[in-house]
N, C-alpha and C positions, 0 to 999 in steps of 0.2 A: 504494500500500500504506500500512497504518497502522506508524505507526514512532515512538519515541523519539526525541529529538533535544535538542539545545543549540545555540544560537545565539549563545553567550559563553560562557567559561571564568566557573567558579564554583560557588556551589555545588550540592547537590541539586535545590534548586527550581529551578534552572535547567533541569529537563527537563521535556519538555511533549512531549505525545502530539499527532502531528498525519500530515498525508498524506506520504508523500515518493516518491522516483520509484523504478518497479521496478528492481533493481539485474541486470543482463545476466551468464551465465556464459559464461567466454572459453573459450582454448584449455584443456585440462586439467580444467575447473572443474566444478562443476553447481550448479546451484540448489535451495533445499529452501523449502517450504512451515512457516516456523516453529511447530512445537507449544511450545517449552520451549529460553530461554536461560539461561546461568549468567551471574551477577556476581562478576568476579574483581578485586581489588586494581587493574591496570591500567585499568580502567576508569573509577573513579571517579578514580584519578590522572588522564588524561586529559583527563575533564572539568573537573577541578580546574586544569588547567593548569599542576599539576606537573610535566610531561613534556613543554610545547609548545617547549624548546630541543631537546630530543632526538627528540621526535616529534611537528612540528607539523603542524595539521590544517586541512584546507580545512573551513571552518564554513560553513551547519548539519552538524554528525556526529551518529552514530547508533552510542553507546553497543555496545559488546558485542564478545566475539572468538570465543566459543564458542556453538553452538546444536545441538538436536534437531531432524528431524521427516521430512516427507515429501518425497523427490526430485520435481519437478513439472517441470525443465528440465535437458538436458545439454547442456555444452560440446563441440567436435571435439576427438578424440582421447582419447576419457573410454570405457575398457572395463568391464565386471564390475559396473555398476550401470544399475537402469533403473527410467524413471518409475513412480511409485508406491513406491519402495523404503524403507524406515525407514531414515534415518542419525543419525548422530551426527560431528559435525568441527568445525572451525577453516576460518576466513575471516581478512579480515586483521586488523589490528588493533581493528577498529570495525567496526559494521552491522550484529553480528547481533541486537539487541534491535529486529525487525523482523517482520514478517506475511512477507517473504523475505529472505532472503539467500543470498552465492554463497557456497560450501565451497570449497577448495583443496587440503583431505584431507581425508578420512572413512572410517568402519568403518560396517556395516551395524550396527544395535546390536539386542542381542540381546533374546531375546523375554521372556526374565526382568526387563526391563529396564523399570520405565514409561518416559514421556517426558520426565517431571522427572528421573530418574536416568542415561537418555540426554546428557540435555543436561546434566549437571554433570560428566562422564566425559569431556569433550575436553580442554582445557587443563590441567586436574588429573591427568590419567593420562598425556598425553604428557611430563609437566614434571616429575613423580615418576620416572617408568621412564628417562627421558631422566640424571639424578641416579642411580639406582641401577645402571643402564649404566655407567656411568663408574666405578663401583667395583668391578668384575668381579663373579665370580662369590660368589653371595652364600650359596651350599648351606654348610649346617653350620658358620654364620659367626654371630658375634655382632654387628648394628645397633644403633645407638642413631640414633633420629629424633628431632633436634629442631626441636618445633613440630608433635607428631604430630596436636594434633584438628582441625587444619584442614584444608583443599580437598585441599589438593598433600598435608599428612603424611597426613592419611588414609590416600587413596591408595597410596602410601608403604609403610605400612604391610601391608596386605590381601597389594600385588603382593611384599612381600620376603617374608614369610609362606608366601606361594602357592610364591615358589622357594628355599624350603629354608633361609631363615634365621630366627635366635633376633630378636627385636625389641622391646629396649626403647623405649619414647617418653615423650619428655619434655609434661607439659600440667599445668595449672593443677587441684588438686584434684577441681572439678568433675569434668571429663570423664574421671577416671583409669577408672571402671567402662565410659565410653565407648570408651577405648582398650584394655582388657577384651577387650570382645565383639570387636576388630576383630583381636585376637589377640594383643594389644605385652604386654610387662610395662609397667606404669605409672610413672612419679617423677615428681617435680615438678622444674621448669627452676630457675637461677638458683644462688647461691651454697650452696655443700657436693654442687653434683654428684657429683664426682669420688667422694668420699665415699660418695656413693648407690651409684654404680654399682658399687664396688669387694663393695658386700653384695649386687649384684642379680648379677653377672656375675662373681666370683673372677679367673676367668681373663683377665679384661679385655677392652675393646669391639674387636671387630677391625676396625669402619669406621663410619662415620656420616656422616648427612645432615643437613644444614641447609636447615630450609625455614622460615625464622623471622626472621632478620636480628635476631636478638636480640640483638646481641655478645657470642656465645657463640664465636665462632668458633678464636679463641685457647685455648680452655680445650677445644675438642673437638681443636684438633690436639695438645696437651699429653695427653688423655685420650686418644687411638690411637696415641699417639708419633709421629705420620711423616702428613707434610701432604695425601703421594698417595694416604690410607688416607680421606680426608672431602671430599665433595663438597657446593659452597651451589649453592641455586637462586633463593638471593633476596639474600645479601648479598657482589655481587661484589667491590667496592673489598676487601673484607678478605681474600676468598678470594683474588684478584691480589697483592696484600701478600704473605700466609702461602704461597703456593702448592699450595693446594691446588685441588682439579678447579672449576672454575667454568663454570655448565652454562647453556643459554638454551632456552627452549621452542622446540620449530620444526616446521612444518605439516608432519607427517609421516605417511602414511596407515598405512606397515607398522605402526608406535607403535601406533597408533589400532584398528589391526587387532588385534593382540597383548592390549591391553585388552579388547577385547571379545571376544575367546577365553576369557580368564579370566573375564569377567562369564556368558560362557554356563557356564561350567562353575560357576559358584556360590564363586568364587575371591575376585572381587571386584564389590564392589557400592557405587558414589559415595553419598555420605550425604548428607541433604539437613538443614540443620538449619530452614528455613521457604523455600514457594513466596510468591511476589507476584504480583499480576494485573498486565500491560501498565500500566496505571492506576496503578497505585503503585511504578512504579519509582521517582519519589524515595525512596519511603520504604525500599527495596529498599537500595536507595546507600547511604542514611544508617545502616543498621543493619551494610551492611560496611565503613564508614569509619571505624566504632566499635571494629572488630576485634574479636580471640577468638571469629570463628566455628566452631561446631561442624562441620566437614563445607562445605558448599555451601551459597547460596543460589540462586534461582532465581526467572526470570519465565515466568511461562504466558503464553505469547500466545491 
């Protein structure tokens, strides 16, 4: 198969399109014919070698954790999907910026759905719903998301919307009419929040999400009063500190299922803010290592 890869930690240009070997689905698992991978944050750490103490990698790897497309192989013990099947999931840390890769959970994704938006709905919506889980029930509650225009707050946002919460989200001027259409009230992050929110909300935020690592973190448990009221998905060391809910993504197909219930229903819909060809995933990398992406990026295989 054709595949992405690195051969040394470093940077973008360190990946290079070449053959690599068909990757086998085990017990549980299946295989998918990749139409469309997402580029998320740990990826390009990965490559970078930011994370080869905590997560190191037999090299050459292959870029990627999340992918779209077509079931073409199943593992023993694999019910409720069959070849030919549209999915959307999570593999392991690496390997889905491939012509295949093996799944380890997956949702059939829904028809409303292309296959660029399939494929930015796996890691983003289990890592979101995974974070608003952890803050119980969200009907008739006031959210505040910080870090709303990206992958995960997007996300975030559409699915608290979907069940019955008020959702302000924090982003940088630009994207406020972005976070608009996805249903949040707008404000901009950083100092005089508290401030803000006190004119957006009177009655005050009753929980919030962190999916920014902005060291915001202290000022959202001050701003909900009570640390079990705010859950991070991106800045643990502080969330362990302060005590409040510190969440980790994890290959879960019910997750994955539940997202794309609401994507059929027109609830939620993964944003893409630019595809890339195979062919330019460097440039894929470099444009999310820059950060303040809008929504998703994304490789067309």
């Amino acid at each position: 198969m054709r595949a992405a890869r690195f051969h040394k930690y470093g940077g973008a240009e360190s990946l290079v399109i070449e053959q690599a070997p068909d990757p086998q689905p085990g017990v549980g698992e299946i295989r998918i014919r990749v139409a469309a991978a997402s580029v998320n944050p740990i990826d390009w750490k990965l490559r970078a070698g930011d994370l080869q103490q905590l997560i190191p990698l037999e090299l050459p790897a292959i870029p990627g954790r999340d992918a779209a497309g077509v079931v073409d192989d199943i593992g023993d013990g694999v019910h409720g999907v069959s070849i030919g099947d549209r999915v959307f999931g999570l593999g392991g840390v690496i390997g889905a910026t491939a012509e295949l890769v093996v799944l380890s959970a997956w949702a059939h994704s829904p028809d409303i759905w292309n296959d660029e938006q399939a494929a930015a709905a796996g890691l983003a919506s289990v890592t979101a719903m995974r974070g608003l889980n952890a803050l119980g029930s969200l009907a008739g509650r006031t959210l505040l998301v910080e870090g709303a225009a990206g992958g995960v707050g997007s996300a975030a946002v559409e699915i608290a919307v979907a069940r019955g919460a008020t959702v302000i989200g924090t982003a940088s001027e630009r994207n406020h009419e972005f976070l608009t259409a996805l249903g949040a009230v707008p404000t901009t992050y950083g100092p005089g929040l508290a401030q803000r929110l006190f004119a957006l909300a009177p009655r005050g935020v009753d929980v919030a999400l962190d999916t920014a690592a902005s060291g915001s973190l202290d000022d959202l448990v001050a701003i909900t009063d009570d640390p079990t009221r705010v859950a991070t998905v991106a800045d643990h060391a502080s969330g362990q500190r302060l005590g409040t809910h510190v969440v980790n993504a994890e290959n879960d197909s019910t997750v994955l299922s539940a997202a794309a219930e609401l994507g059929r229903q027109g609830r939620y819909t993964p944003r893409i803010e630019q595809a890339y060809s195979l062919e330019r995933i460097a440039d894929a990398h470099a444009h999310a290592e820059r950060g303040r992406t809008r929504g998703k990026i994304v490789i067309c295989i």
